[in-house]
Biopython code that builds the backbone (N, CA, C, O; Angstrom):
import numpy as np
from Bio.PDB.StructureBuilder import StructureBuilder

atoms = [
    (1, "UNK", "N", (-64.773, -35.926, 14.105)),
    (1, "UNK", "CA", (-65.456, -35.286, 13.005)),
    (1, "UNK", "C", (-64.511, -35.286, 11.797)),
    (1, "UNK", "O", (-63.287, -35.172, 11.731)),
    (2, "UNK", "N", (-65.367, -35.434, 10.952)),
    (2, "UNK", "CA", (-64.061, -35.549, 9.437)),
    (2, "UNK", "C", (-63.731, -34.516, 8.896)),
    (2, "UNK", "O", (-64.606, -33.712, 8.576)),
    (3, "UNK", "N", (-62.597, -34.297, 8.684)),
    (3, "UNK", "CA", (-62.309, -32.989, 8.186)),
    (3, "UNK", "C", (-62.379, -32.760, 6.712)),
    (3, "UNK", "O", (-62.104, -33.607, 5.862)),
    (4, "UNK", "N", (-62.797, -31.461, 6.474)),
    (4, "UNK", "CA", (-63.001, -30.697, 5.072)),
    (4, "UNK", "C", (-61.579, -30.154, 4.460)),
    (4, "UNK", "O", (-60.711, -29.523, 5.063)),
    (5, "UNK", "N", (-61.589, -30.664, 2.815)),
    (5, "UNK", "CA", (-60.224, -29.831, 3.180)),
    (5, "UNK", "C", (-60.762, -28.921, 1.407)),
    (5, "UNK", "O", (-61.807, -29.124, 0.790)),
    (6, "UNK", "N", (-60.198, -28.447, 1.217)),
    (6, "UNK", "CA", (-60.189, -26.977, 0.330)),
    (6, "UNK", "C", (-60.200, -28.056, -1.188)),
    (6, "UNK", "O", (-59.533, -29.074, -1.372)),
    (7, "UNK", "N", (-61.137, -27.443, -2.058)),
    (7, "UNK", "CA", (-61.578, -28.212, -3.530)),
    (7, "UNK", "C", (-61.176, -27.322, -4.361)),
    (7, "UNK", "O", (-60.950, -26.204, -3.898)),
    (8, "UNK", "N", (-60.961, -27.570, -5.890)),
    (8, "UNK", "CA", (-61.410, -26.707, -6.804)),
    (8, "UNK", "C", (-62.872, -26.191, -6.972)),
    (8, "UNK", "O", (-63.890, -26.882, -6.920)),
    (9, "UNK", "N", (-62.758, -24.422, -7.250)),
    (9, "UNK", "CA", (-63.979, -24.141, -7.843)),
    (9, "UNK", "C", (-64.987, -25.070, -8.207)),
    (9, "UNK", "O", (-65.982, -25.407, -7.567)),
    (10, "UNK", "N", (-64.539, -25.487, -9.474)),
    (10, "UNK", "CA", (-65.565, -26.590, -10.322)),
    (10, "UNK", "C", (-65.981, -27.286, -9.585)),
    (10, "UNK", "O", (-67.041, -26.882, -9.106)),
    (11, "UNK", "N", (-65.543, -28.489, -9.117)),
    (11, "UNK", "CA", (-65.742, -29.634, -8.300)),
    (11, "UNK", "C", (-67.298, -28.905, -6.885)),
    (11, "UNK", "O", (-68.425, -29.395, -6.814)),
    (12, "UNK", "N", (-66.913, -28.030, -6.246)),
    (12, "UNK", "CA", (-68.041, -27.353, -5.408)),
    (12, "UNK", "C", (-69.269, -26.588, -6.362)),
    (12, "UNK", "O", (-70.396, -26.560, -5.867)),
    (13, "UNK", "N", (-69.075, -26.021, -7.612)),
    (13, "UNK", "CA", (-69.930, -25.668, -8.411)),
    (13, "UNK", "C", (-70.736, -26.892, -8.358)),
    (13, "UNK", "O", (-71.761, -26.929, -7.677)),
    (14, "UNK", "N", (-70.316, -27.915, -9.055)),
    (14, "UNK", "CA", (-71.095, -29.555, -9.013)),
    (14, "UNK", "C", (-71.899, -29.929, -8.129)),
    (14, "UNK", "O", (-73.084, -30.261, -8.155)),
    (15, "UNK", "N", (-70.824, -29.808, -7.013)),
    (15, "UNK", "CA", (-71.893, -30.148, -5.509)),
    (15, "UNK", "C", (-72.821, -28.721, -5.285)),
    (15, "UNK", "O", (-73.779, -28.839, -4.520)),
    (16, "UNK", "N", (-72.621, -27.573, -5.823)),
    (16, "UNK", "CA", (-74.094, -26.831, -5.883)),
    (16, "UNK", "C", (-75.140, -27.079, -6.530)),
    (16, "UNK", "O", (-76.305, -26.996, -6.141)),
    (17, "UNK", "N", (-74.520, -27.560, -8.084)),
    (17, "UNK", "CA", (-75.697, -27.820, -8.704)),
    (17, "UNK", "C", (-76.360, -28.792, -8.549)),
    (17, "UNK", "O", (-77.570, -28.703, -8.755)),
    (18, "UNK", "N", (-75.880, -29.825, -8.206)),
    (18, "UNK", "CA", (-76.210, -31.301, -7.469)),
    (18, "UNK", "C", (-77.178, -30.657, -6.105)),
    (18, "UNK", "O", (-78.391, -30.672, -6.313)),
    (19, "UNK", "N", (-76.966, -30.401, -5.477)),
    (19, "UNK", "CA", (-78.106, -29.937, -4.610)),
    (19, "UNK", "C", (-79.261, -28.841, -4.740)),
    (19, "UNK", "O", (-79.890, -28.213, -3.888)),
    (20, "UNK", "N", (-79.299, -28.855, -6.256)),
    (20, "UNK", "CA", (-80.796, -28.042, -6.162)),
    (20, "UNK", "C", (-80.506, -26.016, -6.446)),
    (20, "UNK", "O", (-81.391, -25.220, -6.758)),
    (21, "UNK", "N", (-78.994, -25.683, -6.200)),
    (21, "UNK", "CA", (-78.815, -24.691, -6.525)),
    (21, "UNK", "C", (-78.815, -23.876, -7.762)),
    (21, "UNK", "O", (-78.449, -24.655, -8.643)),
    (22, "UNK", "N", (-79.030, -22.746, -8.272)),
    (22, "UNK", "CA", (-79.260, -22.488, -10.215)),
    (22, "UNK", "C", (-78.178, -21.241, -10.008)),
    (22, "UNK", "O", (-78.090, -20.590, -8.968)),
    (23, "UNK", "N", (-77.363, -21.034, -11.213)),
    (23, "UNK", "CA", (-76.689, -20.075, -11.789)),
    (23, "UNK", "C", (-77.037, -18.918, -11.834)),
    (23, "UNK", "O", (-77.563, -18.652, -12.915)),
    (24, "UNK", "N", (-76.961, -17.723, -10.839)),
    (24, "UNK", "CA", (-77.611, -16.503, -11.129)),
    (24, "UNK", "C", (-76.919, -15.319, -11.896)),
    (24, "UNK", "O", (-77.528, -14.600, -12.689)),
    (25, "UNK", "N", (-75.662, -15.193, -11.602)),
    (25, "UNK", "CA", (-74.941, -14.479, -12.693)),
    (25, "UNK", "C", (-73.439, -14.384, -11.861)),
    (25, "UNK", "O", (-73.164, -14.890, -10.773)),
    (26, "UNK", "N", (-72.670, -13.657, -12.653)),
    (26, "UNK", "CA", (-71.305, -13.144, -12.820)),
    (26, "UNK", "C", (-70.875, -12.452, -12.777)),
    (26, "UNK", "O", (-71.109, -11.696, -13.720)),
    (27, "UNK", "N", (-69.595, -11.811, -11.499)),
    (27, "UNK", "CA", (-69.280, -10.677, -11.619)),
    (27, "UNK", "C", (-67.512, -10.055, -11.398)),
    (27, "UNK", "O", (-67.192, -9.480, -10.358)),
    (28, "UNK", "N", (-66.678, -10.253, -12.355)),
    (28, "UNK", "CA", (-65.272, -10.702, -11.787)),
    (28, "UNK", "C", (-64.746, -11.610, -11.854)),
    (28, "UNK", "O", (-64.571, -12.077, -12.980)),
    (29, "UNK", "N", (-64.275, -12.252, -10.793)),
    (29, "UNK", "CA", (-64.174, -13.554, -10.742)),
    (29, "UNK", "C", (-65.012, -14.355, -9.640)),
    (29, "UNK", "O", (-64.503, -15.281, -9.009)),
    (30, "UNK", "N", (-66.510, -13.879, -9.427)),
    (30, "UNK", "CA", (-67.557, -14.118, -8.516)),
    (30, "UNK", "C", (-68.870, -14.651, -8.953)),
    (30, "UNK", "O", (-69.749, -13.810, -9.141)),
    (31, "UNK", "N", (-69.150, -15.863, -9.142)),
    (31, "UNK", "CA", (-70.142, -16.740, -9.684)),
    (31, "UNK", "C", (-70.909, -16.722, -8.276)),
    (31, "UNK", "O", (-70.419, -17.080, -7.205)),
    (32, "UNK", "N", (-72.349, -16.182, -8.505)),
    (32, "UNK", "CA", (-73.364, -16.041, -7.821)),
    (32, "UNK", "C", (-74.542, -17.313, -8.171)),
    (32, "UNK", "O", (-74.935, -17.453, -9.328)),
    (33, "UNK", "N", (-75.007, -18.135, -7.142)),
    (33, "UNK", "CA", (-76.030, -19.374, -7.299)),
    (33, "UNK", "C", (-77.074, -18.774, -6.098)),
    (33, "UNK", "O", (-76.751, -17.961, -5.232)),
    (34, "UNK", "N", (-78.225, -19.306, -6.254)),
    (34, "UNK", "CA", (-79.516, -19.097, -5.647)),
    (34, "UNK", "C", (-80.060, -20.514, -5.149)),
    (34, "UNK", "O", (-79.737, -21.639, -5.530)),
    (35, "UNK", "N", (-80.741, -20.221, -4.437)),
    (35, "UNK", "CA", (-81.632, -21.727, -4.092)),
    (35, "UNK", "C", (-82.739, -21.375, -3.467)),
    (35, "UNK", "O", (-82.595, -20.503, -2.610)),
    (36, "UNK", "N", (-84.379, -22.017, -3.731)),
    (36, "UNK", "CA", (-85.123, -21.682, -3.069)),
    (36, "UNK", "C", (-85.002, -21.848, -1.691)),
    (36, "UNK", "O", (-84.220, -22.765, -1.440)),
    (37, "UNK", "N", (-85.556, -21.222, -0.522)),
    (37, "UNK", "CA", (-85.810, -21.387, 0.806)),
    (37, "UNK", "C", (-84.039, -20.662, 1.359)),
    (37, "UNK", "O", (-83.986, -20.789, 2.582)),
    (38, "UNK", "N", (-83.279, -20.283, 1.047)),
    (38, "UNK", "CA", (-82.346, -19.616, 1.510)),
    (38, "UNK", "C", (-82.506, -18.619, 1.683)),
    (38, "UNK", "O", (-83.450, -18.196, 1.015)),
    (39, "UNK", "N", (-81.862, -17.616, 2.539)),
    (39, "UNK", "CA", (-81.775, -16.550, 3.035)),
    (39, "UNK", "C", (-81.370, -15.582, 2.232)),
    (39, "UNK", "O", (-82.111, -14.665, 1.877)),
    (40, "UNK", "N", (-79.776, -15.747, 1.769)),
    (40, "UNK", "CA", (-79.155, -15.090, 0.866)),
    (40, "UNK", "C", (-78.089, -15.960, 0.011)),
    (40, "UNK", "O", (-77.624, -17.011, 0.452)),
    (41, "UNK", "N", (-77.743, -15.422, -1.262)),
    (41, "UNK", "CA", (-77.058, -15.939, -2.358)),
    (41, "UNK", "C", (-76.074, -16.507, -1.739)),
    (41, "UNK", "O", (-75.619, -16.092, -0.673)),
    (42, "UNK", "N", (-75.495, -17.915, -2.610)),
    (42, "UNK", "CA", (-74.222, -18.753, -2.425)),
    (42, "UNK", "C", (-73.060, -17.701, -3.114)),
    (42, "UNK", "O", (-73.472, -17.161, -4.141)),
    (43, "UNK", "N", (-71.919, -17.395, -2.778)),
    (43, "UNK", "CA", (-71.335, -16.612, -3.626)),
    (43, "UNK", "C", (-69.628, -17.889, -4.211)),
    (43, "UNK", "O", (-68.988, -18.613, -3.449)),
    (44, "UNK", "N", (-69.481, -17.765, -5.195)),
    (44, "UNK", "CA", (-68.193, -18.639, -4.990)),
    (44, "UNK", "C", (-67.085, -17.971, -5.735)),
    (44, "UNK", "O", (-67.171, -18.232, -6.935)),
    (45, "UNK", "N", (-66.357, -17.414, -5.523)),
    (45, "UNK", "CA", (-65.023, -17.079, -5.484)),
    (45, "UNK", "C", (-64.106, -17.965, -7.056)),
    (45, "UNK", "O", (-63.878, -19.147, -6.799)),
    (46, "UNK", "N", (-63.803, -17.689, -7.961)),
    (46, "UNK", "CA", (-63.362, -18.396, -9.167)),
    (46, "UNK", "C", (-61.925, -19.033, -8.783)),
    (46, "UNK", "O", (-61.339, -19.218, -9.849)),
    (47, "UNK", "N", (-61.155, -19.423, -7.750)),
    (47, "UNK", "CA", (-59.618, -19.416, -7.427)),
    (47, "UNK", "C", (-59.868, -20.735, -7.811)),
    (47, "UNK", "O", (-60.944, -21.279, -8.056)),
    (48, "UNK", "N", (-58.401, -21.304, -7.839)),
    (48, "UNK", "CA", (-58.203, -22.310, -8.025)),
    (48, "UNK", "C", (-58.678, -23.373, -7.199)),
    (48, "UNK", "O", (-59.336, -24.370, -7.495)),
    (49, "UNK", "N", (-58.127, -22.890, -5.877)),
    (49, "UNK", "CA", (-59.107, -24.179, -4.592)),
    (49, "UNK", "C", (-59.681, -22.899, -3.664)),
    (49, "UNK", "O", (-59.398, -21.705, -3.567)),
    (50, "UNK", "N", (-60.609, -23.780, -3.059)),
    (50, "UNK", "CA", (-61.660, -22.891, -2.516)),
    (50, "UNK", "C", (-61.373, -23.096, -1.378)),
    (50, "UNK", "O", (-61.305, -24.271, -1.016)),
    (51, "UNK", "N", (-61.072, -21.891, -0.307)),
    (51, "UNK", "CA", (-60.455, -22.385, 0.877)),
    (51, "UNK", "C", (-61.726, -22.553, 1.880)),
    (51, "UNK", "O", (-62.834, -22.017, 1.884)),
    (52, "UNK", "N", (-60.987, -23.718, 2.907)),
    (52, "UNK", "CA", (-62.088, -24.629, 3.835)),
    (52, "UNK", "C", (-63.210, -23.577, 4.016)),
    (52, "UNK", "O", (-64.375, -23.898, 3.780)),
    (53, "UNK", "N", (-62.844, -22.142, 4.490)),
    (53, "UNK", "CA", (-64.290, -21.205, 5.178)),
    (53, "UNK", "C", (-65.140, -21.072, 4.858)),
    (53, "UNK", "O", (-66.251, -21.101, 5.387)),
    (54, "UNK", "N", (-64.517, -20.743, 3.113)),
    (54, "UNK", "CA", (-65.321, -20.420, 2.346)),
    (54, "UNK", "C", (-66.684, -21.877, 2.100)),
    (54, "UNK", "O", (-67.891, -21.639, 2.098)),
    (55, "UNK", "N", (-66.214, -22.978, 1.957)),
    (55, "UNK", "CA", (-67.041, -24.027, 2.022)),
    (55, "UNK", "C", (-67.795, -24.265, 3.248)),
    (55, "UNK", "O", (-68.839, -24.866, 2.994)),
    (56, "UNK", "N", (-67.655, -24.038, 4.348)),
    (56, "UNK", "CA", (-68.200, -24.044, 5.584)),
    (56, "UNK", "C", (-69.113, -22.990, 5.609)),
    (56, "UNK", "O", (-70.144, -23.161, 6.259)),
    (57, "UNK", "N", (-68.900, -21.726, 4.915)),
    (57, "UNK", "CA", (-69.755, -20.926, 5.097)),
    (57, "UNK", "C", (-71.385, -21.106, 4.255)),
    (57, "UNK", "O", (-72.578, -20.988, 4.537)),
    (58, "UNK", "N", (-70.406, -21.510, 2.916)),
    (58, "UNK", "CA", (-71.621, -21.830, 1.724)),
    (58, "UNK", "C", (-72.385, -23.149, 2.261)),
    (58, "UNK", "O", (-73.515, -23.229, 1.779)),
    (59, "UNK", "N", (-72.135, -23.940, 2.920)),
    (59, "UNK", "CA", (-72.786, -25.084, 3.813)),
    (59, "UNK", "C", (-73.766, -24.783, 4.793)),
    (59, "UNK", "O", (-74.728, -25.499, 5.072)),
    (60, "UNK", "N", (-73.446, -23.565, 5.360)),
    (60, "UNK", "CA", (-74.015, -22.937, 6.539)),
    (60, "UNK", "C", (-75.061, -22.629, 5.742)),
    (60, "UNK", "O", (-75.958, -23.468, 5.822)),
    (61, "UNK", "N", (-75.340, -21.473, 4.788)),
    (61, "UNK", "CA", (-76.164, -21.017, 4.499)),
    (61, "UNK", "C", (-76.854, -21.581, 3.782)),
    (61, "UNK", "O", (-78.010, -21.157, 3.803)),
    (62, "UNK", "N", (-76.526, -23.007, 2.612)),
    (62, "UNK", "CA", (-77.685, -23.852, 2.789)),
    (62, "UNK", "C", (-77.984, -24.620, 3.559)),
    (62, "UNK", "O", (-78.568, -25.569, 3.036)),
    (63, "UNK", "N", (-77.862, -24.704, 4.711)),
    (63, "UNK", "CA", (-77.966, -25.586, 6.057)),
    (63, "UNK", "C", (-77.952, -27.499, 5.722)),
    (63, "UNK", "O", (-78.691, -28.369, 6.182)),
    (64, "UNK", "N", (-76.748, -27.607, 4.715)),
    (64, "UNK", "CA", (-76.005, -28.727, 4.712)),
    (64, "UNK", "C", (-75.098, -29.565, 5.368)),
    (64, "UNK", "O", (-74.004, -29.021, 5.219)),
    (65, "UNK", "N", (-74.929, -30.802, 6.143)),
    (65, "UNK", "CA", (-73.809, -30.785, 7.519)),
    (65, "UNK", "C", (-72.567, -30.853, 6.549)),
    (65, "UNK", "O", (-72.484, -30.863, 5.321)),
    (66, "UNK", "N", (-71.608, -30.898, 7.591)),
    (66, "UNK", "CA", (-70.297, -31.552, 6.790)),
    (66, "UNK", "C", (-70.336, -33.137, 6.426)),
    (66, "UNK", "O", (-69.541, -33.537, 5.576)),
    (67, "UNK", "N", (-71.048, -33.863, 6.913)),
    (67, "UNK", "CA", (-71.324, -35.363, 7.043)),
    (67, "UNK", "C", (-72.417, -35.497, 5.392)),
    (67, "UNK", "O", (-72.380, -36.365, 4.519)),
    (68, "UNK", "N", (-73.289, -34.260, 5.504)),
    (68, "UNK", "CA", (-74.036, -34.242, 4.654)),
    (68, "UNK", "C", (-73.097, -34.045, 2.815)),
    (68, "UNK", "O", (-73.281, -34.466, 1.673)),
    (69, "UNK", "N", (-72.270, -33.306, 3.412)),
    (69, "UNK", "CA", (-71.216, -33.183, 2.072)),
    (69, "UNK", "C", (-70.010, -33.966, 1.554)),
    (69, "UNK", "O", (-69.463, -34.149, 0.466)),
    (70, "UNK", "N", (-69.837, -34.357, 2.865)),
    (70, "UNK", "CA", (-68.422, -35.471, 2.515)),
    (70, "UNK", "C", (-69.179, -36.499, 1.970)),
    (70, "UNK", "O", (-68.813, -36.955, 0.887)),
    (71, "UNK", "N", (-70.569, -37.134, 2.739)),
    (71, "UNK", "CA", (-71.085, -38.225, 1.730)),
    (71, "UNK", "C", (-71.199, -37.892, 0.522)),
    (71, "UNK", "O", (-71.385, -38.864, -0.211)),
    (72, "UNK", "N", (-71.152, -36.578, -0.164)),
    (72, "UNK", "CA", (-71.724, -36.473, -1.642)),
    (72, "UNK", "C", (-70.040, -36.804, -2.213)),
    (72, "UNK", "O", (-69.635, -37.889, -2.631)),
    (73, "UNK", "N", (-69.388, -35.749, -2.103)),
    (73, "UNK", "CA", (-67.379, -36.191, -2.365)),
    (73, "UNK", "C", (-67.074, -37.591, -2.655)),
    (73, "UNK", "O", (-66.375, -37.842, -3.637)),
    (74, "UNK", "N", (-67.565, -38.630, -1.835)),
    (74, "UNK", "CA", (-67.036, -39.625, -1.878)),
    (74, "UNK", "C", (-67.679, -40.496, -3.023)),
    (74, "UNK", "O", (-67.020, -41.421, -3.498)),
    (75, "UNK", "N", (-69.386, -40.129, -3.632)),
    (75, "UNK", "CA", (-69.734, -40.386, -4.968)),
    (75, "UNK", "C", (-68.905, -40.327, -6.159)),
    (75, "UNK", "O", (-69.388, -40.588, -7.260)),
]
sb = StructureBuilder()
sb.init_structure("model")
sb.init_model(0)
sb.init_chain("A")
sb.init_seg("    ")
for serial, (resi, resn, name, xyz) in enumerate(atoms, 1):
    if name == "N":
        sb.init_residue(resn, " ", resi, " ")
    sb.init_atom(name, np.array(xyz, "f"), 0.0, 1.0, " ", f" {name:<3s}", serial, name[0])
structure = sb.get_structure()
């Protein structure tokens, strides 16, 4: 299995908005995105790199694989 490794903020913002996700607001350093048919909000964390969990988790909850995301990275 290929491994994920930790991005900048921005760069995963992209791959949210690239998949259909919208900007819901701001709070801190906590950028909140929505997507229809999800459960609950993407939350993303403003740090410099976004560590692996945190991407695994936001994957989970739009029920994206890792196969499904590394193909987008490599665009």
């Amino acid at each position: 299995m290929p491994r994920i490794n930790s991005v900048h903020w921005k760069e995963f913002e992209r791959f949210l908005l690239a998949v259909g996700c919208t900007f819901k607001r701001e709070k801190g350093d906590h950028r909140v995105y929505w997507k229809e048919g999800v459960k609950r909000p993407i939350v993303l964390p403003r740090d410099t790199a976004l560590p692996v969990f945190i991407i695994l988790n936001n994957l989970k909850v739009l029920g994206i694989t890792r196969e499904e995301y590394l193909a987008y990275l490599k665009k």
